[in-house]
C-alpha positions as CSV (number, residue, x, y, z in Angstrom):
1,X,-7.0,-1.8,15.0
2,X,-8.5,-1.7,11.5
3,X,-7.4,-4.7,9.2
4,X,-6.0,-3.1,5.9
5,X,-4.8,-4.1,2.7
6,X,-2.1,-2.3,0.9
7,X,-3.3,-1.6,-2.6
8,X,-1.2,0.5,-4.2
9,X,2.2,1.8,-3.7
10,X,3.8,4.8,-5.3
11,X,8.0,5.2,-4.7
12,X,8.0,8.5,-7.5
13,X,8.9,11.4,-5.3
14,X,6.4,13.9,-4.4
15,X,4.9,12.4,-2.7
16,X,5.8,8.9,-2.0
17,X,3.1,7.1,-0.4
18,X,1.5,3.7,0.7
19,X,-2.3,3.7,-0.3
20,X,-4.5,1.0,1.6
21,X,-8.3,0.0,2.5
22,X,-9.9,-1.8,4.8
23,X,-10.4,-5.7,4.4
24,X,-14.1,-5.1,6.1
25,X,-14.4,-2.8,2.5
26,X,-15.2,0.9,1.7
27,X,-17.7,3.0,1.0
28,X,-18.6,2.7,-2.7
29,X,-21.2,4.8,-4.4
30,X,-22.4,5.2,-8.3
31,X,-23.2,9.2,-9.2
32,X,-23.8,10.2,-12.9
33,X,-22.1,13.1,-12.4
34,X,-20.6,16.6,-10.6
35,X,-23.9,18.6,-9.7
36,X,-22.0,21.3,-8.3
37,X,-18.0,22.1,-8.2
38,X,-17.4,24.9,-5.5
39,X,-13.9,26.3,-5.7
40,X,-11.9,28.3,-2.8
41,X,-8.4,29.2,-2.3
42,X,-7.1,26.6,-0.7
43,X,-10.3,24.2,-0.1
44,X,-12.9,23.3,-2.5
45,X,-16.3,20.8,-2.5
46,X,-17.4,18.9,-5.5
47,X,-21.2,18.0,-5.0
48,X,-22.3,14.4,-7.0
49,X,-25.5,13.6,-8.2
50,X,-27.2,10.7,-9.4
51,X,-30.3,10.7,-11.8
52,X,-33.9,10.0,-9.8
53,X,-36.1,10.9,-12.8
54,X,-37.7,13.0,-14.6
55,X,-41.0,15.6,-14.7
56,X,-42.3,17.1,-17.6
57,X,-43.0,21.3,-17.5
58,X,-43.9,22.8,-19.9
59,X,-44.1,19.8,-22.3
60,X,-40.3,19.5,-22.2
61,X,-38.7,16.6,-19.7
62,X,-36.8,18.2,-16.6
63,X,-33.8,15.6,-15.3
64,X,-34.0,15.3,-11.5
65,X,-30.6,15.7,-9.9
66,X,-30.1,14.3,-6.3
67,X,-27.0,15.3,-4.8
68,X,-25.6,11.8,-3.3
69,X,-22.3,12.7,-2.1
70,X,-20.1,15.9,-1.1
71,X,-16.3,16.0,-0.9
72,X,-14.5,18.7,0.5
73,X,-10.6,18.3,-0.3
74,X,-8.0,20.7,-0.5
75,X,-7.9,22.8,-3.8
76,X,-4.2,21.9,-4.6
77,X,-5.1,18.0,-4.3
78,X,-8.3,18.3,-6.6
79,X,-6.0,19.9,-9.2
80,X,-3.7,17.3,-9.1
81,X,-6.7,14.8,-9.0
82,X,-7.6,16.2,-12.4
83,X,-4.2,16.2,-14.4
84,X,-4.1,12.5,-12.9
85,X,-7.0,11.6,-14.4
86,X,-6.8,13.1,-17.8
87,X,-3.5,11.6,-17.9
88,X,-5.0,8.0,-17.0
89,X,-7.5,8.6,-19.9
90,X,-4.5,9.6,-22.1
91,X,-2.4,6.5,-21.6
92,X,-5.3,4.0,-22.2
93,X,-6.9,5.3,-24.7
94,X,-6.4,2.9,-27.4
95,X,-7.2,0.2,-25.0
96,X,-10.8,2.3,-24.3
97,X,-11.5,2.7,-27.6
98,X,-11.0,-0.6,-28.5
99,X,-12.6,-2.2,-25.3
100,X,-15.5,-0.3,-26.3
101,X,-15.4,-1.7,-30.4
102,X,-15.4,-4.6,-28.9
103,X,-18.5,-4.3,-26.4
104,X,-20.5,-2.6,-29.4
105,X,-19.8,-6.0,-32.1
106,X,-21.4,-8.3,-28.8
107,X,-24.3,-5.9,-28.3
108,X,-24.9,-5.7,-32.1
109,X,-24.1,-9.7,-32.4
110,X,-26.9,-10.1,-29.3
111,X,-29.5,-7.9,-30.6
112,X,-29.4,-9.5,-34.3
113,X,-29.9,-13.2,-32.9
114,X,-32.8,-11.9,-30.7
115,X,-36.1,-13.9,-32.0
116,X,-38.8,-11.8,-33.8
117,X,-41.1,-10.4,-31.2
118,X,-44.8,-9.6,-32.7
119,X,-45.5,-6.0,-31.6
120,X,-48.1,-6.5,-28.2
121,X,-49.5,-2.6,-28.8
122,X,-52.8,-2.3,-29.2
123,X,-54.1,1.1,-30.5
């Protein structure tokens, strides 16, 4: 049997649930985005991609998508998925704007007490 570790618990109706993961860990994988979002009835597949480069054609730089992941879930749960989500976003929104005031003041404090560098180009 799996060792698990109960991580969240939800007790609102519809549904009411337990959710847990594995103490050995899970799968965890960074994407930049959704490459590809296929909709059906009653199942859908979102396709994520991460960023591998880029190629110039044409003088103009060409972003090279690589799919990374596929999930297939049913359409009814995605929905719900996505009102979650945006809902998340709406309850901590001051706290994410703030975080992120807060992230730009150290960047900005960093990069003014960086020491001069000479410029190394030569032309």
């Amino acid at each position: 049997m799996i060792e698990k570790e109960n991580i969240y618990q939800s007790r609102n109706p519809d549904p009411m649930f337990d959710l847990y993961e594995p103490t050995s860990g899970t799968l965890e994988l960074y994407i930049d985005g959704v490459g590809q979002l296929m909709l059906g009835t009653t199942v859908s597949k979102l396709s994520f991609y991460s960023v591998g480069g880029f190629h110039n054609e044409n003088g103009e730089d060409i972003e090279q998508r690589e799919v990374k992941l596929r999930v297939t879930m049913p359409t009814r749960k995605l929905l719900e998925s996505c009102i979650k989500i945006l809902a998340s976003f709406q309850e901590t929104a001051s706290t994410l704007e703030a975080n992120l005031e807060e992230e730009k003041q150290q960047i900005s404090q960093f990069l003014t007490s960086l020491p001069t560098i000479p410029n190394q180009r030569q032309g």
